[in-house]
Every structure is written in C-alpha cells, then in structure tokens.
N, C-alpha and C positions, 0 to 999 in steps of 0.2 A: 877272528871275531867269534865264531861259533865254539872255542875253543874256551876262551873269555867267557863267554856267557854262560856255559858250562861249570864255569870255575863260581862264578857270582851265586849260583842257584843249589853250591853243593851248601848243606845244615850249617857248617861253623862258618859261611860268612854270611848265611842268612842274619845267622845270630848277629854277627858284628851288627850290621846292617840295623837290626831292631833296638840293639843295644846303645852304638851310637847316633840311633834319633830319637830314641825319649831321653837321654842324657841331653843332648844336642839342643834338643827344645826344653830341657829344663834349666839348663843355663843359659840359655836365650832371654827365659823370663824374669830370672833375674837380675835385676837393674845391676848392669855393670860388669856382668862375664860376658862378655861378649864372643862372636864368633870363631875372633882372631885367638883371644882364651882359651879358651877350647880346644881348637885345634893345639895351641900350643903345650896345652896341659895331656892330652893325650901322645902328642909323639914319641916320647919317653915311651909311653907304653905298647909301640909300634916294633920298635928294637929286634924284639925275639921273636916277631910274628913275622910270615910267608907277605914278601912285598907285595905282595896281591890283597890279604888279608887286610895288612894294616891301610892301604892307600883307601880300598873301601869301607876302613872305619874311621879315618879321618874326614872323607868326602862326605859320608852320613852325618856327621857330629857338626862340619862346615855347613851343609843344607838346613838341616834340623834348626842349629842354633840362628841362622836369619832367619828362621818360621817363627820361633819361640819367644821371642818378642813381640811379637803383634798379639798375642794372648793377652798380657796384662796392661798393653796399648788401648785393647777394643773394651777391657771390661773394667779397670780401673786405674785410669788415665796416668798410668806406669809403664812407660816404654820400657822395654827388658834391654834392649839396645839402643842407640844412638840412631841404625836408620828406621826401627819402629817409630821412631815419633809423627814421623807421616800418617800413621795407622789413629792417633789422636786425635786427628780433624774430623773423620769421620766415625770412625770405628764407635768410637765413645759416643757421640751425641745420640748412635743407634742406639746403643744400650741402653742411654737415657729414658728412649723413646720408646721401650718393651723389646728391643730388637735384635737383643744381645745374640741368643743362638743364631738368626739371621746372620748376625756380622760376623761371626764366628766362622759360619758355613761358608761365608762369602770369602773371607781373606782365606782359608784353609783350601777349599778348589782352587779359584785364582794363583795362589799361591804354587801347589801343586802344578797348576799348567806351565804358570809362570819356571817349575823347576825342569820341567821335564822339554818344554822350548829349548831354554840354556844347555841341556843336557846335551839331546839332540842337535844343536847346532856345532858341540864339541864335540861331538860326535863322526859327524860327516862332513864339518865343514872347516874345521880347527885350522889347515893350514891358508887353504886360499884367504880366509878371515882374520888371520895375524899380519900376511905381506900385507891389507888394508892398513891396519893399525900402523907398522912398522911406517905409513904417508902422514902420520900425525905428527908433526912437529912441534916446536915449542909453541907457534903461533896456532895453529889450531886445536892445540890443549887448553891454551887460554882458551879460544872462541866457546867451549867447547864446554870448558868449566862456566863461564860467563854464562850459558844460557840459563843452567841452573840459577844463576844469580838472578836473571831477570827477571823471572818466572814469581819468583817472591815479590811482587807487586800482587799479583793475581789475588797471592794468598790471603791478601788483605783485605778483603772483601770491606767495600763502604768503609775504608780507613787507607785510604794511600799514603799519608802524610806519616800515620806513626806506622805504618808497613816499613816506611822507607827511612825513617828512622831509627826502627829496629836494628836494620840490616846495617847502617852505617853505624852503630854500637858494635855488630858483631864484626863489620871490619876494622875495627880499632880495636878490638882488642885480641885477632887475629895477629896483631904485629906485633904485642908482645913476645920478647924474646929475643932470642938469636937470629939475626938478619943469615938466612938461608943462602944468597948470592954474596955478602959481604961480609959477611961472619963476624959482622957487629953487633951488639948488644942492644937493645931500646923498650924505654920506658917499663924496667925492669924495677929501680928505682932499690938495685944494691940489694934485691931478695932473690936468694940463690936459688929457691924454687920453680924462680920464674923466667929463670936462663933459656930453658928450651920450650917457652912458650906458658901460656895458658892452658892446661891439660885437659882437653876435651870430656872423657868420661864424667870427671867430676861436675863440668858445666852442665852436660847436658842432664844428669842424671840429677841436678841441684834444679834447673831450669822446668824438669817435669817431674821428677820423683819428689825431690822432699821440697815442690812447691804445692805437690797434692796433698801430700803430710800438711802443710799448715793449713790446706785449705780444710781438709776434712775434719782438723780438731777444730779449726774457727767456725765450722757448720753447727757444730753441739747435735750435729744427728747420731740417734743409733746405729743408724749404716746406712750405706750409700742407697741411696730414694732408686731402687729398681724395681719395674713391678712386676706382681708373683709371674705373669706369663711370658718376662722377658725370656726367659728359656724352654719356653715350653715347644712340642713339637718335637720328631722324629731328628729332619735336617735344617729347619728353618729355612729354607728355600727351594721354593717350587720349582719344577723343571722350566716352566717358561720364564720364567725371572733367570734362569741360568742362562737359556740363549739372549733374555736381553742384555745381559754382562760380557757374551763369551767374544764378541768381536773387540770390547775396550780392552779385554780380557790377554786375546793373540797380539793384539798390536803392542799393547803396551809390555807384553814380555818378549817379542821383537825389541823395543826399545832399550827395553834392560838387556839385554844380551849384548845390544851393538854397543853400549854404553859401558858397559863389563869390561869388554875385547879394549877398551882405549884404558890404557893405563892412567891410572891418579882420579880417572874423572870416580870412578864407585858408585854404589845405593841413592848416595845425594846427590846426585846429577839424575838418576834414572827414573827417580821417583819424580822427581822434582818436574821431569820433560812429560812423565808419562799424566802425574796428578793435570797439568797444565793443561794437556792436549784431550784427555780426558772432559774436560770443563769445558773447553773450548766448542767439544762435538755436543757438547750435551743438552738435550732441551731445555733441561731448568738448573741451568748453570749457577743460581743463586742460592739453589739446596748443596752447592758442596761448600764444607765447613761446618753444616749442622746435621750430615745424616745422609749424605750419598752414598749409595752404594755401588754407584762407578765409581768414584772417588775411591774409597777403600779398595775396589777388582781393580784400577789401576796401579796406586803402588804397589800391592801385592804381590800382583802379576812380576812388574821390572825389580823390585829387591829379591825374591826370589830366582828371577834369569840372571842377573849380575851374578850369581854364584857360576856357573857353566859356564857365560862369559870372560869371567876374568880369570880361568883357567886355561883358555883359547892362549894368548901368548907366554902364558908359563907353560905348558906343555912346548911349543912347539917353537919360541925363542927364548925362552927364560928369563921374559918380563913378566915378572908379576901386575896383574892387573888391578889389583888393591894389597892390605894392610895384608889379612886373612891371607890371600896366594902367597904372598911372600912369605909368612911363617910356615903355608904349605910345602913351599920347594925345599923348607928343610925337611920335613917327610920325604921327599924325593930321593934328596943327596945322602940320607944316613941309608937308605936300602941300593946306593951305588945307582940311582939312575937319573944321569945329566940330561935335563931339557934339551930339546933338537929334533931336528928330524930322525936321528939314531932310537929316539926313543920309541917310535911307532913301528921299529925294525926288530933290534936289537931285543926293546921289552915289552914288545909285543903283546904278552897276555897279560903281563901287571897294567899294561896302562890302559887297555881296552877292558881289562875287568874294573877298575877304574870309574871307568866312563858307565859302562851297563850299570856296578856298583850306584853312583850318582844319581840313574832314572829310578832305578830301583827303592831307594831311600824318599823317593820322592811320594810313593803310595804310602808307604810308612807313616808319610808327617800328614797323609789325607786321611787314614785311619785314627792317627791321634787327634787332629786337629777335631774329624766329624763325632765320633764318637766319645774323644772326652770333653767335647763341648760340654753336655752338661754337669762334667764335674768340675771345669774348669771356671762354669760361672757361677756354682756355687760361692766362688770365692768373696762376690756382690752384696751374699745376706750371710757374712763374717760380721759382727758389731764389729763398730768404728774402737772401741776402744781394745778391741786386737789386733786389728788389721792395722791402726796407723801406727802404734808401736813396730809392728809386724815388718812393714814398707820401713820404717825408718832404720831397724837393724841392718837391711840388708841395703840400704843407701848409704847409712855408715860405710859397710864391709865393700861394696863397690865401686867407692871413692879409694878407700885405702888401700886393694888389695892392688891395682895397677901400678903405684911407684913407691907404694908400702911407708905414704908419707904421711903425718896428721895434718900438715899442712892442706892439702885437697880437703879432706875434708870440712876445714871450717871453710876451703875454698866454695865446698860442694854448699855448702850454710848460708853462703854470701848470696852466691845464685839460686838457691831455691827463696830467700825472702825476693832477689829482683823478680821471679817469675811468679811468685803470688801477690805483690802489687802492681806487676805489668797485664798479669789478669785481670784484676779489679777495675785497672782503667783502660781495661778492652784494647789492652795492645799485646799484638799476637808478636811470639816469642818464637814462629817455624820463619819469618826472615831472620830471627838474630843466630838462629843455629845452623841455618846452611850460608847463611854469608861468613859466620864465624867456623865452619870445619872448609868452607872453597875458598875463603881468602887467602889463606899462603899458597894456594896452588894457583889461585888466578893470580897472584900478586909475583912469584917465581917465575910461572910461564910467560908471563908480560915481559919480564926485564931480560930475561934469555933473549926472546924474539927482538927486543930493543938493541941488545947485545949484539945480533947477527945482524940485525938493519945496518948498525954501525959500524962493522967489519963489511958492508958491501952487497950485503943478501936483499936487495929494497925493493924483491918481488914477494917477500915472506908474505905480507897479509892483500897483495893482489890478485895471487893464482885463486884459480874455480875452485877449490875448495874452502879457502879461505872466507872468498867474498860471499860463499852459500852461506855460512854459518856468519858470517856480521849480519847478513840481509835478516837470516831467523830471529838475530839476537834485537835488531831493532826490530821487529813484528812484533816477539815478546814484551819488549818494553813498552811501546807505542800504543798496543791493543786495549789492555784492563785503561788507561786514560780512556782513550776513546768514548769505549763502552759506559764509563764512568759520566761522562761529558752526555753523549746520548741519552743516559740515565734521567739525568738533573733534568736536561728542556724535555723530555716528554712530560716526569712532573710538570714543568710548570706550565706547560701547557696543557695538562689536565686541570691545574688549579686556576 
C-alpha cells in the first residue's frame, strides 16, 4: 500500500489525476456525456499507459464526471447527467433565492466527502462488503429497487395524486420494448427504434434540459432572474452551517456506498433513500423541494459514494455495480487484470494505486467545485438569448451522440414539451424518472423471484432480510400519506 501511494503522488499521475477531473466534470456538465462516456471514451487512451497510470485516470474522469453534473443542475435547471437531476429540487430553487455559491459549496463538500467515504470503504473494506452483496438475490434486488420507487410519493410534496401518477406514466413506458425475461416485443408499435426500449438519456435530458429551453424562451427574460449577490462570498458557507449538514452529510454517503456495493440498484436508489431519509430527520421537512440545503448535502453525499461503492464488487468478483463499472472492467481487462481476489495479490500496486488514485481526485473536484464556483455561476447573467440557443446545441448533440440516431432526438423534443407542460400544471417529473430508469430492474427482479418461488424456493421473500426491506418499503409508502392526512385536520382545526 505504501508502495501504491507512492506510485499516486509521483508528477505524471498527479497530472492524470487533475487532467481527468476537470475533463471529468466538464463532461459531467454537459447534458448527455455522461460518466459511463467518459470512461468509455478515455480507455482507448489508456492502452499505452503504466496500468497504474491509466486505472487512475479513468477513476478521476468516473468521480469527476458524477460531480459535474450538479453544477448546471444547481445553477441552471440543466442536469449534466441523468442522476443530477436530484440536484434540481433543491440546488436550483437556492440559486433562485441569491444562494447559488452556497449551493454550490454545499453539493461540492458533501460531494467530496461523499467520494472520499466510497473511496475509503473500497479501500478497507471491499471484500467482507462484496460476500454481503453476493446475499442479494433476485428478491431482495427487487425490495431493494422498490424502495427507491416508494420514496417518490415524498417527492410530491401537497400533490400525491399526480406524484403517483407521474410515476405510473414512467412505469409504462418502462415496458416499452424487448421483454428482458421473455424476449418479446411490446408496445413498440412496429418502430425499430423502440426494440430495446425507451432510451433514457434522451428522456431525461428532454424531461429537464430542453423543457428549460422552452421555458426560458417562453419567459421573454433577458436571463435567468438571479441576484447580483447570489454568488457573492469567498465559499458561501459558514463553518457552522457545515457541521449542521456534516451528519446528513456521513449518513447519507454511508447509504450510497452500501447502495453502490448491490448491483443494478445505482445513483437512483441512493439519492432517492438518502433525499427521503434526509426529510424525514429534518425540522422543516416542507422547505425540501424549494431550497434545502440538506436536501441537496444528501444526494450529494450518496451519488458521489455510489462511485467507490460500485467498484466494491467489480474489484473483488467481477460484478459491476452499475452502467459506468461495467465499461470500467474493460479498463481492467485490456491491462490483463481479471477481478478477484488475485487482483489484490498478484496486482497489487495498480489496484491500490487505484484506490489512493480515487481519494486523491476526490480534493481535485473540492478545489474545482469551491473555487470555480464563481466562474461557474457566471454562467446565470449569460442573456437568455445565448444560453438557450447554447443548452439547446448541446441537448441536440446528447440525444444523438449515445445511439447516433435522429430519432432520440425528436424523441428528446417529445419529452422536453411533456416536461414544460407538466411544470405548468405543477406536476413534478423526478417520480416519472426514477420510476421510468427502476422499472425494468424492479420489473426483472420481480419475475426472477417469481420464477424461483415457482421452481420451489417459497422462503425467497420470507427470510430476515427480505421481510427487513418489505417492512422499510411499506414505512415508505405509508408515511408521506399519514403526514399528509395529519396535515389536512390540523387545518381544519385551525379553521
């Protein structure tokens, strides 16, 4: 390890290190290269480099690019990624409210901690924390996806009805495509496009990016209503306001980490558990969605640990923990080094340089995030008539560049008009997007576990772990009603 560490701190992979995190987070920010991108587009450039080299410029470009998304999330209601859009519920309404370098400082710490948790737990704890994972079965990947699903009630603050409407919109059009268990076809309706499903990027990136685009030319403002002192200030956040965040802060990049380690669940589970649980501890549960800044320190926190977490069973069984690790292990296998326990032996100093690599990158995205805050919200008092042109090139080019089709993009066209009139009538669009990227995984792992009941397995969702995550997933569901019901008779027994 000191050998590793060593190896991390000599000049050229310092450089990788700084190189691939402000690439890392500049394709984070824009809508549509996503993390998995990223890594994918640098391996090639790995080839000729010392596997040590290249593993720590791919893990810098993997961290960075889940940072780099919350930038144009918090300041102009443009997720760079699909799991930034968490960063949209609050990030944004900060900015709204003067508080942009605040939100700024707030997702880039959190974040930060959030990486250097993940790091650290891959660090020292990779194997005992994979034989966990390896207890997840089919049926507990359901429970497990499903709570994210639940959680999207919460999100709906004073709208349950079209909360939960949303989300049954995005489970329907989740099935579009190739039935994954029976490798039928449905409601495809004979367009070849639509074989293997609904293409996410362009949803999501239509659902926030080019439904800001219409919103901001149907504003007729000269640019976005921020005022002069939203960025003003050294860090925008006081040392006490840090320890009031730092415990939502540890827990919830706990959560992302353990949520990382289980395969399929990713970002949108971890956010989704950590945003929930978040609200739930918090005094004024009714400020998240317009301006919490625990809100934003908890996704923060778990989409940045999911990075180190879902490297936990690619390292150390060669399950990829999401999209991203999976493109990762082919960085592994072109420098001849197969996942296993061999790998902490055998390659010892590439994979622990690696890992150091990983924390190390993680100051990196603290240094960008803090100090190009203020040039990053300059981007606020751009006139509208550059900036929505601006957004809309590059929601073009991130629609098309994932399956190089034009089709996404009038797809991406379709979905940005649904999400600027689903804003208009105040129905929120984060249940139609994590029910529509967790519906084929809860909808898969459901018929599997079906599958085994029916072959004879009819302890699958009885045993202690199962029935722990049904018990969380009915709390979830059960709780925002309550509190809702609660809500109404104290009115009206105020009135």
């Amino acid at each position: 390890m000191l050998e590793s560490l060593l190896t991390v701190i000599q000049p050229v992979n310092l450089m990788w290190i700084v190189i691939g995190s402000v690439v890392g987070a500049i394709i984070g920010a824009l809508p549509g290269l996503t993390a998995t991108m990223g890594v994918a587009l640098f391996i090639p450039l790995t080839f000729a480099m010392e596997p040590a080299s290249g593993l720590i410029l791919l893990a810098a470009v993997y961290a960075a690019a889940s940072f780099g998304g919350n930038i144009t999330a918090i300041l102009i209601k443009t997720p760079g990624t699909p799991d930034s859009f968490f960063m949209v519920m609050d990030g944004y309404p900060m900015t709204l409210k003067g508080e942009g370098r605040k939100a700024m400082s707030v997702t880039t710490i959190t974040a930060t901690i959030g990486g250097v948790v993940g790091a650290l737990t891959l660090l020292f704890l990779a194997p005992p924390l994979a034989s966990l994972a390896i207890k997840f079965g089919p049926a507990q990947t359901f429970l497990t996806s499903m709570l994210g699903i639940t959680i999207i009630i919460g999100l709906s603050k004073g709208a349950m009805l079209k909360g939960m409407l949303s989300a049954c919109l995005g489970f329907l059009l989740a099935t579009v495509g190739m039935d994954s268990v029976a490798a039928n076809l449905r409601f495809t309706g004979g367009v070849l496009e639509l074989y293997e499903g609904i293409p996410m990027i362009p949803c999501v990136i239509g659902l926030f990016c080019c439904a800001q685009v219409f919103s901001l030319a149907a504003s007729r403002k000269k640019q976005i209503a921020i005022p002069n002192d939203a960025v003003a200030g050294k860090t925008g956040l006081t040392l006490k306001e840090f320890f009031q965040h730092l415990w939502i802060t540890i827990e919830s990049s706990i959560i992302g980490t353990i949520v990382g380690i289980i395969p399929a669940a990713g970002s949108m589970v971890a956010c989704g558990l950590s945003y929930s649980e978040a609200r739930r501890q918090s005094k004024n549960p009714d400020l998240f969605g317009d301006g919490a800044p625990d809100g934003l320190a908890a996704v923060s926190a778990a989409n940045n640990a999911v990075v180190g977490g879902s490297l936990v069973p690619l390292l150390t069984l060669g399950i990829p923990g999401n999209g991203t690790a999976a493109v990762f292990l082919g960085g592994l296998l072109i420098h001849g080094m197969v996942p296993g326990p061999d790998l902490f032996s055998q390659h010892a100093e590439a994979t622990y340089s690696l890992l150091f690599g990983l924390i190390a990158c993680q100051f990196v995205i603290l240094v960008i995030g803090l100090f190009g805050a203020g040039l990053f919200s300059k981007v606020t008092s751009i006139p509208n008539s550059v900036l929505v042109p601006l957004i809309a090139v590059f929601t073009v080019l991130g629609s098309f560049a994932i399956r190089g089709m034009l089709f996404d993009v009038f797809l991406m066209i379709l979905f940005g008009a649904i999400g600027y009139y689903a804003e208009r009538s105040r129905i929120s669009m984060a249940p139609f997007v994590l029910a529509f990227i967790l519906g084929p995984i809860v909808e898969k792992q459901f018929r599997r576990a079906m599958m085994l009941m029916a072959s004879g397995d009819t302890g699958i969702f009885t045993n202690p772990l199962s029935l722990f995550l049904l018990a969380l997933n009915i709390l979830c569901l059960l709780t925002p009603f309550i509190n809702e019901i609660k809500d109404r008779m104290a009115k009206k027994k105020e009135a």
